[in-house]
N, C-alpha and C positions, 0 to 999 in steps of 0.2 A: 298428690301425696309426695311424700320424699321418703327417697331411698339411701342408704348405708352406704354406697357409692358415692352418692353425689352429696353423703351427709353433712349436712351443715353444721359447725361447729357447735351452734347453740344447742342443737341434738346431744352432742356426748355432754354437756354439763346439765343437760334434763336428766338423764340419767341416775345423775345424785339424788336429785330432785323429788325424781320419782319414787327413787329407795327411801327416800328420808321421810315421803308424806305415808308410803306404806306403814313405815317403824310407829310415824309419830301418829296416824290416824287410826289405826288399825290393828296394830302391835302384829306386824307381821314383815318376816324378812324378805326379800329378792333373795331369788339364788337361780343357779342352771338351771333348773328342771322348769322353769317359767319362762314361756317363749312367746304368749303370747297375751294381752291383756285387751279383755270387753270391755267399752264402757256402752252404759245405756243410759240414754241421757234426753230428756224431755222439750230440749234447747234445739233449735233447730226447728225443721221439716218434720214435723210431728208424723205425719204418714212414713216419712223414711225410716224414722224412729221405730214406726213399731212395724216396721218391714225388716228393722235390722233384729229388733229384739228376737224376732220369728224365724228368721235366718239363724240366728246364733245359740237358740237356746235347741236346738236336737245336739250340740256340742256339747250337753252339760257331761257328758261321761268323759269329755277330754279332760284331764287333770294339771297338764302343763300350762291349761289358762285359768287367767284369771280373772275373774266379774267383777267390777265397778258398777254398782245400778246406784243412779243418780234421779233419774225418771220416780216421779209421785205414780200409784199404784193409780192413780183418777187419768192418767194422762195415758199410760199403756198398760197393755196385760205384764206384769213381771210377775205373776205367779210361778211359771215354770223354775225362775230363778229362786223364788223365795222358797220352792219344793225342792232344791237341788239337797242332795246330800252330802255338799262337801265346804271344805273349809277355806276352798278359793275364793267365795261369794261374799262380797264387802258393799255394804249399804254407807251410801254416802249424801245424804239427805241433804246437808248442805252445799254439796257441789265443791271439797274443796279441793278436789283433783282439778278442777279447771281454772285454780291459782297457777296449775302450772304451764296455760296458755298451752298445751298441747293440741287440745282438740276444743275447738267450740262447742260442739255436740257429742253427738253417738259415734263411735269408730273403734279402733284396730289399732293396735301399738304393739307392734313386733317386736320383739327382744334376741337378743344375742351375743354372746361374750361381755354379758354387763353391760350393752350399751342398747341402746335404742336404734333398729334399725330399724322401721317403718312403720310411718303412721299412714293411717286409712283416717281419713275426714268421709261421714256418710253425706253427700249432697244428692238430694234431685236430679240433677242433672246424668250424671255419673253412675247413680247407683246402681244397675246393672253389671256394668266394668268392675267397678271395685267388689261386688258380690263377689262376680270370677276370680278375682285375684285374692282374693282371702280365704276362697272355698280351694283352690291353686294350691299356695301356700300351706296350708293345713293340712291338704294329700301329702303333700312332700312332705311335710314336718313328723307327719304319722308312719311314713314307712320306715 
């Protein structure tokens, strides 16, 4: 993953990026109160996929994030997401948050002062590690 420290410049011009496919996909702005952004996504490690989706969705009462489900309803359960009652939850059926080369699959895109500070790629390999560090982060973020 990469962090805000060691952030790589292509990181802060994603940023725009990111706001701009929000506006133009979704008709919805970035602002502070968004720190953190789901994506759920079918691409990838299918099992990781709906290991993360399971992981992520007792979050749905956090309001500071925001859901991306990209994932066909035949591939994982996103019912929890499709039950959620809020206005964070953006169906993107055609995948085209993954124009912006951010993440291949399913992960974690940390936000911060308008910029992107850390992306969570979910892999097999890893995903334990990265569970803890976003389950981590989220403590912190909530108190």
């Amino acid at each position: 993953f990469s962090c805000s420290k060691n952030q790589k410049p292509e990181l802060s011009n994603k940023y725009a990026m990111l706001a701009s496919y929000f506006e133009d996909v979704h008709n919805h702005q970035l602002d502070e109160s968004s720190w953190g952004i789901v994506v759920i996504s079918s691409r990838g490690c299918i099992t990781c996929n709906k290991k993360f989706a399971d992981f992520m969705a007792p979050q749905n009462e956090n309001s500071n994030l925001i859901y991306i489900i990209t994932a066909s309803s035949s591939a994982i359960d996103i019912s929890p997401f499709i039950n959620m009652n809020s206005k964070f939850v953006f169906f993107d059926e055609r995948n085209k948050i993954g124009k912006l080369s951010l993440l291949e699959g399913s992960g974690f895109i940390f936000l911060g002062d308008q910029q992107i500070d850390t992306v969570i790629e979910i892999k097999a390999n890893q995903i334990e590690s990265r569970f803890d560090f976003i389950s981590n982060r989220l403590t912190k973020a909530v108190k």
